[in-house]
C-alpha positions as CSV (number, residue, x, y, z in Angstrom):
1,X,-30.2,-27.0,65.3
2,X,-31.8,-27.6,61.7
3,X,-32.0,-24.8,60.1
4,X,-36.1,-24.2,58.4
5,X,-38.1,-21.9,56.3
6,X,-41.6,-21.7,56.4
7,X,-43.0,-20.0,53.2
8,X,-46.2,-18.2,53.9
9,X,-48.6,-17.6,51.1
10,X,-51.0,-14.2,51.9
11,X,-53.2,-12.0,50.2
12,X,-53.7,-8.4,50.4
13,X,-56.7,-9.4,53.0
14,X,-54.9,-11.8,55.3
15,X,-55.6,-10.4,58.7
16,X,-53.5,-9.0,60.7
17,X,-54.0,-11.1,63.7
18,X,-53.1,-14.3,61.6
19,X,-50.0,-12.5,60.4
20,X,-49.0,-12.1,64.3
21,X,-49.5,-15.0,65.4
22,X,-48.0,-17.0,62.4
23,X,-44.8,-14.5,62.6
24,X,-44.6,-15.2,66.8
25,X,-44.8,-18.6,66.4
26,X,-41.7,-18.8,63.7
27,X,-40.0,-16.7,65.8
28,X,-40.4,-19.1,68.9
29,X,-39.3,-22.1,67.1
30,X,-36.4,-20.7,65.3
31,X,-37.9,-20.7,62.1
32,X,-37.2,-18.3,58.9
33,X,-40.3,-17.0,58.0
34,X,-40.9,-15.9,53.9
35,X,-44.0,-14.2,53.3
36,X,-45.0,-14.4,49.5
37,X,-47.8,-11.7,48.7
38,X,-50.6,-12.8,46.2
39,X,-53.3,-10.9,44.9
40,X,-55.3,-9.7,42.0
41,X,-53.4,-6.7,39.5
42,X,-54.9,-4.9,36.8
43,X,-54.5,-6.3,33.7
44,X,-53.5,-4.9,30.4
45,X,-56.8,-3.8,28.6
46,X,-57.7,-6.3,25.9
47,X,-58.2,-3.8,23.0
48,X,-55.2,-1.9,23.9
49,X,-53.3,-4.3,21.6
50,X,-54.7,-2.3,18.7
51,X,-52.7,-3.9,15.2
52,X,-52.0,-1.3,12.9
53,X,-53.2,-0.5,10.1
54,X,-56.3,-2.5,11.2
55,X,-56.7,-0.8,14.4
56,X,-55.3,1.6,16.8
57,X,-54.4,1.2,20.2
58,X,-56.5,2.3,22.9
59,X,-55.8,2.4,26.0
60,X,-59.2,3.8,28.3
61,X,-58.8,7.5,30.4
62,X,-58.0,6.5,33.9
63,X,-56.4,3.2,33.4
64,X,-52.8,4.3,34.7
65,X,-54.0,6.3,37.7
66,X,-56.4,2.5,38.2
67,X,-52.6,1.2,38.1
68,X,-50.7,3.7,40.0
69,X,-53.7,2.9,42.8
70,X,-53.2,-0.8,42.6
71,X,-49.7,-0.6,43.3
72,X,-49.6,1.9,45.8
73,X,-52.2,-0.3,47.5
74,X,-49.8,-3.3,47.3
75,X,-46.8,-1.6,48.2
76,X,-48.7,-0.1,51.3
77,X,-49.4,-3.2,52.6
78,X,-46.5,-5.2,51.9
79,X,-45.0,-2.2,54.7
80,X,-47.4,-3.3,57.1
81,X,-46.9,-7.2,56.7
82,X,-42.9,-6.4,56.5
83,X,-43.8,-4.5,59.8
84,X,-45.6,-7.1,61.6
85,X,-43.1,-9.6,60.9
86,X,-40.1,-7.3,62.3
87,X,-42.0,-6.6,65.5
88,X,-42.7,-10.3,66.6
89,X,-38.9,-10.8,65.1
90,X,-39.8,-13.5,62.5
C-alpha cells in the first residue's frame, strides 16, 4: 500500500461537519491526515516600537488580555479539530 498525507489547510471557522467528513474520508482510504490551522493574530501595536530618546514605547491598556483571548481562542479550538480528527480516527 502507498503510504499518503493529505495536508488540510483550516481556519478557526471551518465547520465542523467539513472537518468530519474530510477526517472520515482519510480514515477510509488509509490516508494521514495533517491539519494546518490558519487564522488572523493580533499584531504588535505599530507605536509600541517607541525609539528612545525620540519616543517612548507604548503599548495600549488591554492589549495583552486582547492577546491572552486570541490564543486561548486558538488553542480551544485547535482541541476541538484535534478531537474531531481522533474520533473518525484520521
Amino acid at each position: 500500500m502507498k503510504q499518503s498525507t493529505v495536508l488540510l489547510v483550516v481556519n478557526i471557522e471551518t465547520p465542523d461537519a467539513y472537518l468530519r467528513e474530510m477526517a472520515q474520508a482519510a480514515a477510509e482510504s488509509g490516508v494521514h491526515l495533517v491539519c494546518f490551522l490558519i487564522g488572523e493574530m493580533l499584531a504588535h501595536p505599530p507605536f509600541a516600537y517607541g525609539a528612545p530618546p525620540y519616543g517612548t514605547v507604548v503599548v495600549p491598556d488591554g492589549w495583552m488580555e486582547m492577546l491572552a483571548e486570541a490564543r486561548e481562542k486558538t488553542a480551544t479550538r485547535i482541541n476541538e479539530i484535534e478531537g474531531i480528527l481522533a474520533s473518525a480516527g484520521a
